[in-house]
C-alpha positions as CSV (number, residue, x, y, z in Angstrom):
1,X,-19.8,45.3,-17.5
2,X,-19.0,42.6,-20.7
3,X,-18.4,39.1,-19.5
4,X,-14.5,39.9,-20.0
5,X,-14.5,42.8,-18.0
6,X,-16.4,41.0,-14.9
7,X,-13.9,37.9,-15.2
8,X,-10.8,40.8,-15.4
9,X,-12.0,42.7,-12.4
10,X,-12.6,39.3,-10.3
11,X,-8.9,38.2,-11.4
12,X,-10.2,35.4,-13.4
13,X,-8.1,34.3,-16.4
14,X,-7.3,38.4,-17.0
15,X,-4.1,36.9,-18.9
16,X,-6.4,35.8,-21.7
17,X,-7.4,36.7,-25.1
18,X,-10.6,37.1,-26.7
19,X,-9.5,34.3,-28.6
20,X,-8.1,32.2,-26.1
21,X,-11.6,32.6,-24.1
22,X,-13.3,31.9,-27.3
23,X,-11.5,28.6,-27.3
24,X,-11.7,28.0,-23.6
25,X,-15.5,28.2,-23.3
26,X,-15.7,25.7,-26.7
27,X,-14.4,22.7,-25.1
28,X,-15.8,23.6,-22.0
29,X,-19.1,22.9,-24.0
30,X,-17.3,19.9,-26.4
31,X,-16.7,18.4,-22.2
32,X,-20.2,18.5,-21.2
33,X,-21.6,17.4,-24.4
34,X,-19.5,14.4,-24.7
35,X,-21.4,11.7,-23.3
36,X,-20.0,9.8,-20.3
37,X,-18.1,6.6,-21.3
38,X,-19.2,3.3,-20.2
39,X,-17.5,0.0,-19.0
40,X,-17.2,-2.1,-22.2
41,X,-15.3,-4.5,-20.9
42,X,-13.8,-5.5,-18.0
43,X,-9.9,-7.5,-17.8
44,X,-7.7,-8.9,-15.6
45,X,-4.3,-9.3,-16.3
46,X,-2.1,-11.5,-13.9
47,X,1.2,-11.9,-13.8
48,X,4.8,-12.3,-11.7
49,X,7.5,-10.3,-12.8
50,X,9.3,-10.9,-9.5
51,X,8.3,-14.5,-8.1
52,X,5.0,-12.5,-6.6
53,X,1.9,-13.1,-7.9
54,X,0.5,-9.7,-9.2
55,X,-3.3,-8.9,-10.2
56,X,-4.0,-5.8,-12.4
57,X,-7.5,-4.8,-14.1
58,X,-8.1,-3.1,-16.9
59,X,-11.1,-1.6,-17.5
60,X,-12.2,-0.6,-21.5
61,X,-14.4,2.0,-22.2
62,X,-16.5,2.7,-24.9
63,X,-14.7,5.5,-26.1
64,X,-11.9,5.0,-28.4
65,X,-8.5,5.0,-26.2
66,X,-10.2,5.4,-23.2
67,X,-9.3,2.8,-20.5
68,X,-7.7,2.3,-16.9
69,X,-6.0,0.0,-14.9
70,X,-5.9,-0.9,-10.7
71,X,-4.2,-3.1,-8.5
72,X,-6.2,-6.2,-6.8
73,X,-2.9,-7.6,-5.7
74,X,-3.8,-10.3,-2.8
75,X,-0.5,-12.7,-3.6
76,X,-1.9,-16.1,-1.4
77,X,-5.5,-15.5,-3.2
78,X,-4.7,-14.6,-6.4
79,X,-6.9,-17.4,-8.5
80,X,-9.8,-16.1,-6.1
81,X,-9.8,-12.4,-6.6
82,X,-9.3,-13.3,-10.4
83,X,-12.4,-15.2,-10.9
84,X,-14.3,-12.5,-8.1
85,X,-13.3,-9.9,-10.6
86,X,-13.8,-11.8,-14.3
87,X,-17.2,-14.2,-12.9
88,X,-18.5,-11.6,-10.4
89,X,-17.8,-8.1,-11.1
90,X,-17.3,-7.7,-14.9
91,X,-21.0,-8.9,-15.6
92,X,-22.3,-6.6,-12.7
93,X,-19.9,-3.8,-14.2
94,X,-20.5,-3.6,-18.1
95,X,-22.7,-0.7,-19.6
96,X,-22.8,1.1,-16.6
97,X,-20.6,5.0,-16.2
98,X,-17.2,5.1,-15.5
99,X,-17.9,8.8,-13.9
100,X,-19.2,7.9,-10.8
101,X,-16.7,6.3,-8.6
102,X,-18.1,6.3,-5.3
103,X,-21.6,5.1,-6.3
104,X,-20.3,2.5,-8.6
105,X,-18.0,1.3,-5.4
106,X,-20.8,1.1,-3.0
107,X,-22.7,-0.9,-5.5
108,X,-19.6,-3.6,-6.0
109,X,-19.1,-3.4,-2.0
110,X,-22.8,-4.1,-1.4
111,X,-23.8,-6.8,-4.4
112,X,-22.3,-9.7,-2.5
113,X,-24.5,-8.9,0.3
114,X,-21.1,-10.4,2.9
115,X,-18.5,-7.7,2.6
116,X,-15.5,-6.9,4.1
117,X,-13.5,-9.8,3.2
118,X,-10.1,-9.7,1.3
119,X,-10.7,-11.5,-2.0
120,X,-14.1,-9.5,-2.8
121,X,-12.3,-6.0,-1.2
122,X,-8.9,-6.6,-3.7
123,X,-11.3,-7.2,-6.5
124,X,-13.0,-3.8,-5.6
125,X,-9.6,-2.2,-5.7
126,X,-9.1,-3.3,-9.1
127,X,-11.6,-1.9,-10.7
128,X,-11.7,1.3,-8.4
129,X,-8.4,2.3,-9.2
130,X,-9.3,1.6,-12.7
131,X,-12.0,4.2,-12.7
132,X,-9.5,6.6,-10.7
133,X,-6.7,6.5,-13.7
134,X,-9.8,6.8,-16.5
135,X,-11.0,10.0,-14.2
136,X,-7.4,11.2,-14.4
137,X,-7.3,10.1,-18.1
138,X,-10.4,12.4,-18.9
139,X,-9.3,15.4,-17.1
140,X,-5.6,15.2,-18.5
141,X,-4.4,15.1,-14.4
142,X,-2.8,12.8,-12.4
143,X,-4.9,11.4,-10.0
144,X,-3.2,13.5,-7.0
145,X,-4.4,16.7,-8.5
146,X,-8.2,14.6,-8.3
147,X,-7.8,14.4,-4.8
148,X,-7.1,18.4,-4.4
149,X,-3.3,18.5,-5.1
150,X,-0.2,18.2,-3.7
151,X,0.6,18.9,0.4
152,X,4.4,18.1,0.0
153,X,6.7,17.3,-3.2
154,X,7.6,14.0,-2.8
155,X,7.1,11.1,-0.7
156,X,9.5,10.1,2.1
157,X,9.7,6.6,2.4
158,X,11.7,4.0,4.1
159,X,13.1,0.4,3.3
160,X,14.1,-2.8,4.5
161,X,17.5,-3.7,5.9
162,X,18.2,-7.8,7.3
163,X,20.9,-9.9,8.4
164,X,21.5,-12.9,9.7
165,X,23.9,-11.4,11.9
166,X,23.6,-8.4,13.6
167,X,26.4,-7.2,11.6
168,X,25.4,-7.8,8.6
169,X,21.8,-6.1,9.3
170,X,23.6,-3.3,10.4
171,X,25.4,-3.3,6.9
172,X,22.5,-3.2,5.2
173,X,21.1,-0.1,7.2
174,X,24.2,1.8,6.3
175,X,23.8,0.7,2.7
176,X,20.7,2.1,2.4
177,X,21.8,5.3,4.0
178,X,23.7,6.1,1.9
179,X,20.8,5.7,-1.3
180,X,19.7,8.5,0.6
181,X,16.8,6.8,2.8
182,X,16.5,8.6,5.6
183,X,14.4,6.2,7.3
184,X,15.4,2.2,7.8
185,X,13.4,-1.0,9.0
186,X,16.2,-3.2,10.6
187,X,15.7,-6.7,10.9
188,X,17.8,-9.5,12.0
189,X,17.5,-13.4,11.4
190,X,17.2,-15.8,14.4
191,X,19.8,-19.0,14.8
192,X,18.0,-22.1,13.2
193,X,14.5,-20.7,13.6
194,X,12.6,-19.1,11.0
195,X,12.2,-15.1,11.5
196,X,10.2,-12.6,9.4
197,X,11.9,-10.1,6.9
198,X,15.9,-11.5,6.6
199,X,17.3,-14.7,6.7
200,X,18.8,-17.0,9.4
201,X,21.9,-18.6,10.1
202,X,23.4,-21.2,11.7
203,X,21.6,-25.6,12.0
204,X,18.1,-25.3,12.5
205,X,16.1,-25.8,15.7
206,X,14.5,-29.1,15.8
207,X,11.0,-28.8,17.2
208,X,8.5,-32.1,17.8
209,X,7.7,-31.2,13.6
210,X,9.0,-30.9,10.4
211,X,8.3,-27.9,9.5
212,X,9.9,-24.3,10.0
213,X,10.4,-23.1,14.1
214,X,9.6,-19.4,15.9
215,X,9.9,-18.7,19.3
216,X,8.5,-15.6,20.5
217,X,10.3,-14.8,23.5
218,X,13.6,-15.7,21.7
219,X,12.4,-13.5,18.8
220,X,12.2,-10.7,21.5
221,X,15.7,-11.0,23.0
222,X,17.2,-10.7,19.5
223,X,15.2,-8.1,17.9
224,X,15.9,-5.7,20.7
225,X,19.6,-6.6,20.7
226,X,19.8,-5.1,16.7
227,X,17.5,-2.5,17.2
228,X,19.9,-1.6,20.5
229,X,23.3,-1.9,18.2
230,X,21.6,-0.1,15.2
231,X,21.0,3.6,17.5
232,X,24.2,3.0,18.6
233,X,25.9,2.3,15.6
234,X,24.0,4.1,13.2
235,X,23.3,7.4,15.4
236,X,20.5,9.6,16.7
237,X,19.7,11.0,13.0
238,X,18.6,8.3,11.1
239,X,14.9,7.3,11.9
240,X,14.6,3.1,12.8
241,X,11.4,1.3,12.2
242,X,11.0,-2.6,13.5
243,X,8.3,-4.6,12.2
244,X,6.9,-7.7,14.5
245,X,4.6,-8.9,12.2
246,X,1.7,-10.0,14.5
247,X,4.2,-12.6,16.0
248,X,4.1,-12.2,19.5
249,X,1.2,-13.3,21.8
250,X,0.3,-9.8,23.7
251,X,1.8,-10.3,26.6
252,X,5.3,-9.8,25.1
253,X,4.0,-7.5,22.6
254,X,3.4,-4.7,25.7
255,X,6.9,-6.0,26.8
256,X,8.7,-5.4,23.4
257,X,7.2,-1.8,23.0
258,X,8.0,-1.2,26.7
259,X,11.8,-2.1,26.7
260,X,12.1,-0.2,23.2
261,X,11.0,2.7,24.3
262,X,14.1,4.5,24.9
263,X,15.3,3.2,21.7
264,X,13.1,6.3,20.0
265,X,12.0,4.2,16.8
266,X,10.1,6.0,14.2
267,X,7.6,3.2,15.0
268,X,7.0,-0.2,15.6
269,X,4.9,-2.3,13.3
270,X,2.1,-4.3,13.6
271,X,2.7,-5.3,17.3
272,X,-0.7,-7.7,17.6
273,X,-2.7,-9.5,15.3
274,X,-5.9,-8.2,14.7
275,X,-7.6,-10.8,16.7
276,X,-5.8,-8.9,19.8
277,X,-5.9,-5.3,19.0
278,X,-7.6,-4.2,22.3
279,X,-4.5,-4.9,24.0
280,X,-3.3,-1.8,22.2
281,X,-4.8,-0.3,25.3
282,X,-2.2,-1.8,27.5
283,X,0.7,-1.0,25.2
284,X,-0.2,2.6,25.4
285,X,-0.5,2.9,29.1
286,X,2.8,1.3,29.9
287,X,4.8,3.5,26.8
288,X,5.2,6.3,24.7
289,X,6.4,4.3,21.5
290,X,5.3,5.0,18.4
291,X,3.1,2.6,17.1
292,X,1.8,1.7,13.6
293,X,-0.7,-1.1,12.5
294,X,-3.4,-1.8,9.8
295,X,-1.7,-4.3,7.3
296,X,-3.9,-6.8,7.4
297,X,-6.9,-4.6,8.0
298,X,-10.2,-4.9,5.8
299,X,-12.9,-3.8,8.0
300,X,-13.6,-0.2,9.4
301,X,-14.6,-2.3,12.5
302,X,-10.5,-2.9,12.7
303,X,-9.0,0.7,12.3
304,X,-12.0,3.1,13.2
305,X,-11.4,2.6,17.6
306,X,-7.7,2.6,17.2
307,X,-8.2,5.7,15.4
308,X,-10.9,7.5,17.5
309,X,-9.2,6.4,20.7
310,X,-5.3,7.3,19.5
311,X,-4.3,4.0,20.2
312,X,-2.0,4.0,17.1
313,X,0.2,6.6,15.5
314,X,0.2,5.8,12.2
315,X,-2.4,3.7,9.9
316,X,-0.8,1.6,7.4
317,X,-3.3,-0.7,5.4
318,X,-2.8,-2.4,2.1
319,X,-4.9,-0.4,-0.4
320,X,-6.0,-3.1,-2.4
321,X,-7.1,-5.2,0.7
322,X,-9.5,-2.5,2.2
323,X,-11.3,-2.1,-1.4
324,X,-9.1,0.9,-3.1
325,X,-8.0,4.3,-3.6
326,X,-12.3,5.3,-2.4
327,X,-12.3,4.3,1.0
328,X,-9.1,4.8,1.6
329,X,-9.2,8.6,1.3
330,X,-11.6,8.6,3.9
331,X,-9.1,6.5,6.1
332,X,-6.8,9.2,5.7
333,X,-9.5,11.7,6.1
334,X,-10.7,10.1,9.6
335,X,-7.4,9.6,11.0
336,X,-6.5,13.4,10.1
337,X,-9.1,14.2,12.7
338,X,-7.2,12.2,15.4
339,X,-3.7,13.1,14.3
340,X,-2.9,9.7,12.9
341,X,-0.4,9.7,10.4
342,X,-0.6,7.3,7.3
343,X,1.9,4.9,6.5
344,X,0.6,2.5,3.7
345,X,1.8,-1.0,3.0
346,X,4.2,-0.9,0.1
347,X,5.7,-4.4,-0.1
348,X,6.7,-6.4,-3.2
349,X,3.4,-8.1,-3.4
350,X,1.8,-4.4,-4.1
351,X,2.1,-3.9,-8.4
352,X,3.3,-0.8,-9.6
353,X,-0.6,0.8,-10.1
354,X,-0.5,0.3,-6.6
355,X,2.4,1.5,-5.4
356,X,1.0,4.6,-7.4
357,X,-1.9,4.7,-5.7
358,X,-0.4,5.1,-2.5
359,X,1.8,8.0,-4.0
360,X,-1.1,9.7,-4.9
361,X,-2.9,8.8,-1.4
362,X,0.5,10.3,-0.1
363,X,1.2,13.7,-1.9
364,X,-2.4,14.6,-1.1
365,X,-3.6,13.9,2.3
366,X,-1.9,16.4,4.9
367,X,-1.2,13.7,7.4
368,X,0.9,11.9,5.6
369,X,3.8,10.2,7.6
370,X,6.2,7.5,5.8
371,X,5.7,5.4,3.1
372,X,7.0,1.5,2.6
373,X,9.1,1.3,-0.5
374,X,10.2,-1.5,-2.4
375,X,12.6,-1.1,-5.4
376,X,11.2,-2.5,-9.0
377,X,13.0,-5.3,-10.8
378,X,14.4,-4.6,-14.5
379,X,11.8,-7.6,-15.5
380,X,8.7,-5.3,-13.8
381,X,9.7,-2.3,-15.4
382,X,9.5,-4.2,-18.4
383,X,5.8,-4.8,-18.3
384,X,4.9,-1.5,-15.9
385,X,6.5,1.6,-17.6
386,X,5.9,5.4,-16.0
387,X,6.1,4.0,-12.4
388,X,7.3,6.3,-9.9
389,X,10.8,7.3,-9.5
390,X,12.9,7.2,-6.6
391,X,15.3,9.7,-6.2
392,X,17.2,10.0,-2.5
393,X,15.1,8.4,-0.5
394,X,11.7,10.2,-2.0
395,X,9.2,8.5,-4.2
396,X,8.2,11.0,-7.0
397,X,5.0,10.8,-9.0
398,X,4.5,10.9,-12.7
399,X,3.2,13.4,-13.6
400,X,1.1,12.1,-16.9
401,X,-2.5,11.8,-16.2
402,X,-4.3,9.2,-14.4
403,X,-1.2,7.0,-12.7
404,X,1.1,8.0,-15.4
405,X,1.6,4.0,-16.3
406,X,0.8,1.7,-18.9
407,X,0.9,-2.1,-19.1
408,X,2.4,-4.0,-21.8
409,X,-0.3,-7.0,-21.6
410,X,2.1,-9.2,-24.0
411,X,5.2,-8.8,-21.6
412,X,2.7,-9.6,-18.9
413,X,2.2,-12.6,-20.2
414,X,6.0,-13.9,-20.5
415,X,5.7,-13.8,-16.3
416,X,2.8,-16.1,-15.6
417,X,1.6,-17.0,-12.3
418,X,4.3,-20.1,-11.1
419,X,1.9,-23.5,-10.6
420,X,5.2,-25.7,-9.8
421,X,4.1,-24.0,-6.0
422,X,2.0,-26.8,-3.9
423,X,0.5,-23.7,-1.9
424,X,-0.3,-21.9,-5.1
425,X,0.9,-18.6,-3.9
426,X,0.0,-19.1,0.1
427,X,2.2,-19.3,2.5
428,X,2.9,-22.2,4.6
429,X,3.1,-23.2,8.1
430,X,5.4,-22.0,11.2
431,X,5.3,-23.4,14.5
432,X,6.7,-22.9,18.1
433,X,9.0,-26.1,19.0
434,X,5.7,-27.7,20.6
435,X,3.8,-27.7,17.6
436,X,1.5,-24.7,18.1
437,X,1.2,-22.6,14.7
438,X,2.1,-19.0,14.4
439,X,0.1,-15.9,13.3
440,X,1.8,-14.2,10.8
């Protein structure tokens, strides 16, 4: 039996020609005689389309037209991960192959002998990601079809709805219902203290400070009083997410979960700071509410006993924070083992080649749950074109190869970094009336 017969009787390209196989078995060689390109240079381009300080990396190759880019978006740090990336990496990076991802990351993750911090992990990301959309590049794929392909056809994803007033948060909700979304975070602002994720009415609370005022157990009262008005309001179909943001010291974080329960949220985020995540223990014997967590998570030593133990429902890191698209497939991968979902972190302060990433993370891995989505200005998609599309309430990949997106490095430039800010991109300071700071 000829070569073409045996690839004809094992179903094996029987659709083509002599010709075409001719052809096909050409650049098959051309491919593994080209050598692999090499880092030639290594870039980082900063910028702030939308008031949020952004970090992309652009890696050049030494192959004509071959490059990348990756997100090492860490907003309050920017200046740091920029100078980890241009002092630290680049020198460590250049002349060696772009092929080999994994080795190349456990060499960045292990050169600074301390690890798992966020600075060096965003600057990781950067250039991972990087090597992910050159890989893509090369193979003429997007980087989903890297990962083995799609498991669904779009992404479902949810977004943010705030008030002041319960009303108004309520508004929102419905506003964004009818874009499509089938799932909705509802916030609501506190009177005259300072809550996360909408705005606040009425004089402000004077504390024994200047600065801004929470109160936890006031926080509670209020939260569950517009989560309680938005399932009636907004009915049993739509799916509600809350967000506590590591507020609440643990005590009322078991409470909160506890007297939402019946409430049926999609989830609730980010109940405890990780400083207090063995009290996840307590939140799960006292209720069945869905819980998600992982924003601020850099370590495995975070995310892998709330995994193995089920403590959490859904995993929802910031790629860029726990070092990039590389270990984050094996995130996914682990927690598919346990039946936790992923629900990545897809905030403002996450550029568009991150918010990619996460697409990607999302079509592929088969315990997918939700994704964050935020909605590009006209001024990002001015600098970041090919991002993905929303369409109903589903993010849509592009298709091109690697993320599909290229940067436009002298539009970057028009949105620099803001230096009027005294905290240089951090944020600042919230405290209970006493005085006593807030996690957040």
């Amino acid at each position: 039996m000829n070569r073409r017969s045996f690839i004809a009787a094992a179903g094996l390209g029987a659709a083509l020609s002599p010709r075409q196989l001719r052809a096909q078995e050409a650049a098959q060689r051309a491919t593994r005689a080209m050598p692999s390109p090499h880092v030639k240079d290594v870039q980082v381009i900063p910028t702030s389309p939308a008031g949020v300080r952004l970090t992309v990396v652009k890696i050049l190759t030494d192959q004509d037209g071959l490059y990348g880019y990756g997100c090492a978006t860490f907003t309050q740090r920017a200046e740091a991960v920029n100078v980890a990336v241009e002092k630290y990496l680049r020198p460590f990076l250049l002349g060696k192959p772009t092929d080999r991802i994994d080795d190349l990351w456990q060499a960045m993750y292990n050169s600074s002998y301390w690890r798992n911090g966020p600075v060096l992990n965003n600057a990781i990301s950067g250039v991972d990601q990087a090597l992910w959309d050159i890989k893509g590049r090369q193979a003429g794929m997007p980087v989903y079809q890297l990962l083995g392909g799609k498991c669904r056809e779009a992404v479902d994803c949810y977004t943010h709805a705030s008030g002041a007033e319960i009303s108004q948060a309520i508004d929102s909700a419905r506003k964004i219902m009818a874009q499509g979304f089938r799932h909705v975070r509802v916030q609501v602002g506190i009177p005259g203290m300072s809550g996360y994720g909408s705005g606040r009415g009425g004089e402000s609370v004077q504390g024994l400070h200047t600065g801004p005022v929470f109160e936890p157990v006031v926080s509670l009262r209020r939260q569950l009083k517009v989560l309680e008005a938005a399932r009636k309001e907004l009915g049993d179909e739509i799916e509600l997410l809350h967000d506590m943001h590591e507020r609440y010291p643990p005590n009322l974080a078991v409470q909160f979960a506890k007297e939402a329960e019946h409430l049926r949220l999609f989830f609730l985020e980010d109940s405890l700071s990780p400083e207090d995540i063995a009290y996840f223990r307590q939140i799960r014997q006292n209720c069945a509410t869905p819980l998600a967590m992982g924003e601020l998570f850099t370590s495995p030593h975070e995310w892998r006993p709330l995994v193995a133990e089920r403590l959490i429902d859904f995993i929802r890191m910031h790629v860029s924070a726990a070092g990039g698209l590389t270990p984050m497939r094996k995130v996914a991968a682990f927690a598919e083992l346990y039946g936790v979902r992923t629900a990545w972190h897809g905030p403002g302060d996450v550029s568009p080649i991150g918010h990619a990433a996460n697409v990607a993370l999302d079509l592929a891995c088969y315990n997918f749950g939700i994704q964050e989505y935020t909605a590009f200005n006209a001024r990002t998609l001015e600098i970041f074109s090919g991002c993905p599309a929303m369409k109903n309430g589903y993010f849509y990949a592009n298709e091109s190869p690697g993320w599909g997106i290229e940067v436009n490095q002298e539009e970057a430039k028009k949105s620099p970094y803001r230096n009027n800010d005294s905290l240089n991109g951090g944020w600042g300071e919230i405290r209970k009336v006493d005085g006593t700071i807030i996690k957040q």
